[in-house]
N, C-alpha and C positions, 0 to 999 in steps of 0.2 A: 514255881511251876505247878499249875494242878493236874489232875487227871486229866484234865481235857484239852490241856496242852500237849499231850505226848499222844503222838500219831507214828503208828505203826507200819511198816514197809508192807505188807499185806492186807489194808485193811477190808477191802472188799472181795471177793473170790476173782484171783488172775486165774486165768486161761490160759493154757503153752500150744500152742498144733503142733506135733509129732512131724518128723518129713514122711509120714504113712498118712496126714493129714487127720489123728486123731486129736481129740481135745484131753486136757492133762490139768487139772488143778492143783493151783501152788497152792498146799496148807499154809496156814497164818506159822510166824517165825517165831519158837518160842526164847525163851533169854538162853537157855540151855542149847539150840541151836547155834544163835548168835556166841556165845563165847566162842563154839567150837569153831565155826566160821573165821571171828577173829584173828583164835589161834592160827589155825592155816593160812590165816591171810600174812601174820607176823614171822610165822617159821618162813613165808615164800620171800619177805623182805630179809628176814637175816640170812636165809642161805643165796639169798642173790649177790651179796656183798658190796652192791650196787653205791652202800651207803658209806662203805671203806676205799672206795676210789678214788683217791689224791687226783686225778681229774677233772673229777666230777665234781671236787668241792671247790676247784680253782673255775667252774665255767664249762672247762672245755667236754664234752660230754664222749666219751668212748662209744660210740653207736656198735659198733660193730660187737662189742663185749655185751653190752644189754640185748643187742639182736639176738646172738648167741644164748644168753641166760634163757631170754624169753619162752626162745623156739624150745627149748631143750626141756624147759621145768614149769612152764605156768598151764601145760595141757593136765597134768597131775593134779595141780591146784587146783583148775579150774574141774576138774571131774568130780574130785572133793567136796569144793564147796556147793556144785549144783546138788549133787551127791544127799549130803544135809538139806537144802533147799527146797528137795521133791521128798527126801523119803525113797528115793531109788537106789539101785545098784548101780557104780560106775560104766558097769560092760552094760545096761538098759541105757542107760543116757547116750554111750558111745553109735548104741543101734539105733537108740531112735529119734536125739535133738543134733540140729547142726550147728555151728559154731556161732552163727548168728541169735538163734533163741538162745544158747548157753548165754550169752556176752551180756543177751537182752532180761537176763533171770539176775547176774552177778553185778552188772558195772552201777545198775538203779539201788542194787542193796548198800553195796559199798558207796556210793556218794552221799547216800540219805546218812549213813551212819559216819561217813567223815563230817557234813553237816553239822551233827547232832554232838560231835566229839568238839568240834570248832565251837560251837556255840555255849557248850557248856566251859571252854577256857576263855571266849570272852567275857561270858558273866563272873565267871570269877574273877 
C-alpha cells in the first residue's frame, strides 16, 4: 500500500451548521485523535457487555437490554468522541449540534475505519 492509497476521513475541509445555523469546520483527524476515538469506542463496547450475552451468541437478540445500555451510555460516548472530532467542549456541542449532525460527524468515521480494519485482515 503506498502513500496514495491511504485516504483520510477528512480529507477536504467538512462543514457542520450549528442549530444557531453557524458554520463549524471539522479539522483533518490526527492518528493521536483516532487512537483516543478508538479507545472510547472499545471501553463503550466492553462496558456494554453486549458481547457476554449468552443470548446474543445463541441468535436471540435481548432488545430490550441493548435499548437500555444504549439510551443510558452511548450520549457520553458519543459527546466524547465528537468532543475529539471538533476540538470542542462537550457542554459546546450539547449547545450547539443536535443529535443528527453528532451521528452525521461519528457513524462516517467509524465505518471508514471498520472498513480500513477489515481490509487490512483480508490482506493478510
Amino acid at each position: 500500500m503506498s502513500a496514495t492509497d491511504i485516504k483520510i476521513w477528512a480529507p477536504k475541509e467538512i462543514v457542520v451548521t450549528t442549530i444557531n445555523g453557524d458554520n463549524v469546520s471539522v479539522p483533518a483527524i490526527s492518528l493521536g485523535k483516532e487512537l483516543k476515538i478508538l479507545r472510547i469506542i472499545g471501553d463503550a463496547w466492553k462496558s456494554s457487555g453486549i458481547s457476554e450475552i449468552d443470548d446474543l451468541k445463541s441468535g436471540n437478540v435481548p432488545v430490550m437490554k441493548i435499548v437500555e445500555w444504549v439510551t443510558t451510555n452511548i450520549p457520553d460516548y458519543l459527546l466524547s468522541v465528537v468532543s475529539i472530532i471538533l476540538d470542542r467542549e462537550t457542554q459546546w456541542i450539547e449547545d450547539h449540534l443536535d443529535l443528527e449532525t453528532t451521528l452525521a460527524l461519528v457513524v462516517p468515521f467509524l465505518l471508514d475505519r471498520m472498513k480500513k480494519i477489515q481490509a487490512q485482515i483480508v490482506v493478510q
